[in-house]
C-alpha positions in Angstrom: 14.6 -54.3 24.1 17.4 -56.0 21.8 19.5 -53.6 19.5 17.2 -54.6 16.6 14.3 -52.8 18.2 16.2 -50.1 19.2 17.3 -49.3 16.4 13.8 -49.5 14.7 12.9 -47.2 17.0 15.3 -44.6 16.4 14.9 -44.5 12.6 11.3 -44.2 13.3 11.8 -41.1 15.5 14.2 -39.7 12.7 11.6 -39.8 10.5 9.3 -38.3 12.3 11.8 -35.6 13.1 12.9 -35.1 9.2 8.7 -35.0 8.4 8.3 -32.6 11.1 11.4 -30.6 9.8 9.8 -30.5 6.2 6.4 -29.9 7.2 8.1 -26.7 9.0 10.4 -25.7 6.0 7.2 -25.5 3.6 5.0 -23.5 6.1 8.6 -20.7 6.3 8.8 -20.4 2.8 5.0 -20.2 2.1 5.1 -17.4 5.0 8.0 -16.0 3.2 6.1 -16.1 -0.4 3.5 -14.2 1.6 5.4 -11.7 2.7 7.8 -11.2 -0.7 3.3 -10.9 -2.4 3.3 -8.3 0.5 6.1 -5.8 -0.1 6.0 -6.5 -3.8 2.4 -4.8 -3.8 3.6 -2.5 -1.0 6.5 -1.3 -3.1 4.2 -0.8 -5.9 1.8 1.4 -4.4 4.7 3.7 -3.1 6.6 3.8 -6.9 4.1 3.4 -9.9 6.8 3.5 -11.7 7.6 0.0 -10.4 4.0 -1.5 -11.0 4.1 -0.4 -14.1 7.2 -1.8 -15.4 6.6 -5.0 -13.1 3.3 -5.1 -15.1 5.1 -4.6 -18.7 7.1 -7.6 -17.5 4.0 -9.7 -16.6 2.6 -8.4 -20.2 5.8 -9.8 -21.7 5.9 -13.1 -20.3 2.5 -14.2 -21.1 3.2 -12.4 -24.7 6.3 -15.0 -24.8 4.2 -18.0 -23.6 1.6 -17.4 -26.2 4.5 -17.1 -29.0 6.0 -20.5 -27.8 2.5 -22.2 -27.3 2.2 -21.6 -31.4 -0.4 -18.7 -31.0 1.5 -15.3 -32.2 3.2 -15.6 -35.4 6.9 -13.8 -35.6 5.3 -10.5 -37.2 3.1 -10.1 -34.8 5.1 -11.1 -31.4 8.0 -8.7 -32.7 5.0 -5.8 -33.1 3.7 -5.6 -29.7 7.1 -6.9 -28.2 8.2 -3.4 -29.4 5.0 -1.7 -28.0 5.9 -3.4 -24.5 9.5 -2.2 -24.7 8.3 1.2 -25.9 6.1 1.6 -22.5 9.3 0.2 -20.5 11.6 2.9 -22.4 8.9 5.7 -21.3 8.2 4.4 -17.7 12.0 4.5 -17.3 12.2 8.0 -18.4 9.9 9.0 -16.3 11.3 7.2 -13.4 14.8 9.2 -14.0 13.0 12.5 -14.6 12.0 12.0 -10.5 15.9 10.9 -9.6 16.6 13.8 -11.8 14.0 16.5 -9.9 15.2 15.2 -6.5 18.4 15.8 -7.2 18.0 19.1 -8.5 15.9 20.2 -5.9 18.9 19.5 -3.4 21.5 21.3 -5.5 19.2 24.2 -5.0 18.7 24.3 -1.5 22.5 23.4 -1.4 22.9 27.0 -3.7 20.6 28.5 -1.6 22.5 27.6 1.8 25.6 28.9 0.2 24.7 31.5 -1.5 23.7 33.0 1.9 26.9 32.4 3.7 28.8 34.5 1.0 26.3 37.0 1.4 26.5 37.3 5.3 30.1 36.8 5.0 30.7 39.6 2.5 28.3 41.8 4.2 30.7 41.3 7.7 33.8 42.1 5.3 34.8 38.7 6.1 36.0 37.9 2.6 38.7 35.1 3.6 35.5 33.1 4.7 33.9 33.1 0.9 35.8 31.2 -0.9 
């Protein structure tokens, strides 16, 4: 074999090489696209909170599209973009109202733990302990 072929040869097996290389990159990040569907819909199920303002986000989109395709006139896009916001505003709440319950629900065990040391403290006369 002269260099000519040689070379032929090798640009031929880096071809095959960079084809093999993409053919594996698209089957990863279809696997990955997979998986992100996959917790997506997991995470849902655990927070409806989530799906629901994932949904309102869905809504919104398509609302957008059919505003840009010519369908929706202004009036109408800005009436039930405000409905979709409204929903988001009340899903949000409701999503803070359960931070908010957690938390409180530790400050009162965190009362309760405390409010019994000061009361077996006090009750050894142990008052240096209390504060």
């Amino acid at each position: 074999m002269n260099r000519g072929q040689q070379y032929e040869s090798e640009l031929q097996k880096q071809a095959k090489s960079q084809e093999a290389a993409a053919k594996a990159a698209e089957a990863h990040q279809k696997e990955v696209e997979k998986l992100r569907n996959g917790l997506d819909k997991l995470l849902a199920s655990i927070d409806p909170a989530t799906k629901g303002l994932g949904r309102l986000d869905e809504l919104e989109s398509k609302l957008r599209q059919s505003k840009k395709a010519g369908i929706l006139d202004n009036e109408t896009f800005d009436d039930y973009l405000g409905k979709i916001n409204n929903q988001r505003a009340a899903l949000s709440t409701v999503d803070s109202l359960s931070k908010s319950t957690k938390k409180l629900t530790f400050n009162t065990k965190n009362i309760t733990t405390r409010t019994k040391i000061i009361y077996s403290t006090t009750s050894k006369w142990q008052f240096y302990q209390c504060g």
